[in-house]
C-alpha positions, 0 to 999 in steps of 0.5 A: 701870636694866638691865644690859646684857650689857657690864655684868656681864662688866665686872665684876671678881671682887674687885668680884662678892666685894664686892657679896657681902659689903656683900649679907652684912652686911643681917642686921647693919645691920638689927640695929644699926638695931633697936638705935638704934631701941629706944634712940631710944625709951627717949631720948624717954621720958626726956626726956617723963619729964623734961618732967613733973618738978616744980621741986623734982625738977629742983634735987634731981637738979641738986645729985645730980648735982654731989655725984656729980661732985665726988666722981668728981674 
Protein backbone atom coordinates (compact mmCIF):
# COMPACT_ATOMS: atom_id res chain seq x y z
CA UNK A 1 0.00 0.00 0.00
CA UNK A 2 1.51 3.71 -1.00
CA UNK A 3 0.50 6.96 0.21
CA UNK A 4 -0.45 9.37 -2.10
CA UNK A 5 0.16 12.93 -1.35
CA UNK A 6 -3.88 13.27 -0.32
CA UNK A 7 -3.00 10.74 2.12
CA UNK A 8 -0.47 12.29 4.33
CA UNK A 9 -2.12 16.00 4.55
CA UNK A 10 -5.16 14.18 5.69
CA UNK A 11 -3.73 13.35 8.44
CA UNK A 12 -4.30 15.18 11.51
CA UNK A 13 -1.57 16.39 14.15
CA UNK A 14 -3.01 14.75 17.18
CA UNK A 15 -3.13 11.63 14.74
CA UNK A 16 0.86 12.13 13.57
CA UNK A 17 1.63 12.36 17.71
CA UNK A 18 0.01 8.94 17.89
CA UNK A 19 1.85 7.12 15.18
CA UNK A 20 4.55 8.59 17.14
CA UNK A 21 3.94 7.18 20.55
CA UNK A 22 2.69 3.45 19.49
CA UNK A 23 6.17 3.94 17.19
CA UNK A 24 7.50 4.91 20.98
CA UNK A 25 6.58 2.10 22.61
CA UNK A 26 8.79 -0.91 20.29
CA UNK A 27 11.66 -0.95 22.90
CA UNK A 28 8.69 -1.92 25.44
CA UNK A 29 6.72 -4.46 23.58
CA UNK A 30 9.81 -6.34 22.57
CA UNK A 31 11.00 -6.45 26.28
CA UNK A 32 7.81 -7.55 27.58
CA UNK A 33 7.82 -10.38 24.67
CA UNK A 34 11.52 -11.31 26.02
CA UNK A 35 9.81 -11.30 29.14
CA UNK A 36 6.94 -13.99 28.33
CA UNK A 37 9.26 -15.72 25.98
CA UNK A 38 11.70 -16.54 29.10
CA UNK A 39 8.77 -17.45 31.17
CA UNK A 40 7.04 -19.80 28.61
CA UNK A 41 10.27 -21.58 28.76
CA UNK A 42 10.69 -21.99 32.38
CA UNK A 43 6.92 -23.35 32.15
CA UNK A 44 7.83 -25.89 29.66
CA UNK A 45 10.79 -27.07 31.63
CA UNK A 46 8.66 -27.62 34.52
CA UNK A 47 5.89 -29.42 33.17
CA UNK A 48 8.95 -31.66 31.33
CA UNK A 49 10.42 -31.95 35.05
CA UNK A 50 6.79 -32.78 36.00
CA UNK A 51 6.44 -35.63 33.35
CA UNK A 52 9.66 -37.67 34.77
CA UNK A 53 8.16 -37.57 38.74
CA UNK A 54 7.81 -41.07 40.07
CA UNK A 55 4.16 -41.82 41.51
CA UNK A 56 5.48 -41.35 44.81
CA UNK A 57 6.78 -37.65 44.17
CA UNK A 58 3.70 -36.77 42.80
CA UNK A 59 1.44 -37.99 46.15
CA UNK A 60 4.20 -36.27 48.40
CA UNK A 61 4.09 -33.01 46.56
CA UNK A 62 -0.05 -33.51 46.36
CA UNK A 63 -0.36 -33.81 50.38
CA UNK A 64 2.59 -30.77 50.45
CA UNK A 65 0.30 -29.05 48.83
CA UNK A 66 -2.85 -29.57 51.08
CA UNK A 67 -0.88 -29.53 54.34
CA UNK A 68 0.16 -25.67 52.80
CA UNK A 69 -3.25 -24.72 51.96
CA UNK A 70 -4.74 -25.87 55.07
CA UNK A 71 -2.74 -23.74 56.87
CA UNK A 72 -3.11 -20.58 54.74
CA UNK A 73 -6.90 -20.70 55.68
Amino acid sequence: MTNTQDDRESRTPEQVAELFAIAGRETEAIEQLTGCVAQLHEVQAAKAQLASLTPAEVRAALEFRRGGIGEAQ
